[in-house]
C-alpha positions as CSV (number, residue, x, y, z in Angstrom):
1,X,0.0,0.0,0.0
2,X,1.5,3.2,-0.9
3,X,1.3,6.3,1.4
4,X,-1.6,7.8,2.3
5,X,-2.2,10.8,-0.6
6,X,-4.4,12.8,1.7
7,X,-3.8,13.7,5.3
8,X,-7.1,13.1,6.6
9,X,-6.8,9.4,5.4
10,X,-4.0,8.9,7.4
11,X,-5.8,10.5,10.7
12,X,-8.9,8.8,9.7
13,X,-7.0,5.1,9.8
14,X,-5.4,6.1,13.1
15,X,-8.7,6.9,14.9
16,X,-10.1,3.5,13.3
17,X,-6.8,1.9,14.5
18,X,-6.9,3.7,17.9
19,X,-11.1,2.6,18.4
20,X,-10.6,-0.5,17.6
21,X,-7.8,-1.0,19.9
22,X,-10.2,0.6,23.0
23,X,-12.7,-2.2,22.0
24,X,-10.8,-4.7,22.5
25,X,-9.3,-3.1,25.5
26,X,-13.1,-2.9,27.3
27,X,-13.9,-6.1,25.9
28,X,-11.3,-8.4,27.6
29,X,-11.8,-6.4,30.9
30,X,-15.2,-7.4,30.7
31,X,-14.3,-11.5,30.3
32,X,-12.3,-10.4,33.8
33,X,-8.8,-11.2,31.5
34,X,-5.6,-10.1,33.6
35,X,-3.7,-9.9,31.3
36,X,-4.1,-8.3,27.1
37,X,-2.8,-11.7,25.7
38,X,-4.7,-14.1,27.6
39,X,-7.7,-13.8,25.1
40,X,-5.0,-14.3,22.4
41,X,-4.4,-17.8,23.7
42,X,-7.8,-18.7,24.3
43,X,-8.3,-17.8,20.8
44,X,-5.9,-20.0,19.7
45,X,-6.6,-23.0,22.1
46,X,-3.3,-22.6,24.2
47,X,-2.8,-22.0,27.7
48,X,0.1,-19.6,28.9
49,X,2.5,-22.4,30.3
50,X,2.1,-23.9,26.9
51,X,3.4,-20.7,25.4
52,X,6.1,-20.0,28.2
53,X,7.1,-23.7,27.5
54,X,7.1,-22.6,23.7
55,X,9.3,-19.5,24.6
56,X,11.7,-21.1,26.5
57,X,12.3,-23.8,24.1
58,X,13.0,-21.3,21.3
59,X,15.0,-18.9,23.5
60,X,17.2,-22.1,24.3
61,X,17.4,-23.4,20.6
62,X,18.6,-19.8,18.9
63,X,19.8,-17.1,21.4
64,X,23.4,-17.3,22.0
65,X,24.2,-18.1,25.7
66,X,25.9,-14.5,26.1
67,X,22.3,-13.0,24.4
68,X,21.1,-9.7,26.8
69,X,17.7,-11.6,26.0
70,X,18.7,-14.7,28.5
71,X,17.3,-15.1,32.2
């Protein structure tokens, strides 16, 4: 997609963007989430030790051992 030719378009899509994201925002606090990406996993049938499992295993597989991203 090229840039936006018109200003407004590009303020328009932001406010959609920016909506959108509220949305979601009131609709997980109303299924009492804790956290943003809980409904995420829900969504895709995981639970979060799955994905922290998941992380890990990656983390362990491809980061160097001196990586600032270790624990």
């Amino acid at each position: 997609m090229d840039a936006f030719r018109d200003p407004r378009e590009a303020l328009i899509s932001a406010h959609i963007f920016n909506e959108r994201l509220r949305l979601k925002n009131v609709d997980d606090k109303w299924a009492n989430y804790d956290e943003p990406w809980e409904s995420k996993h829900k969504a895709n049938g995981v639970t979060a030790d799955m994905v922290d499992a998941l992380e890990k295993a990656v983390r362990i597989h491809t980061l160097p051992s001196s990586s600032v991203f270790t624990s």
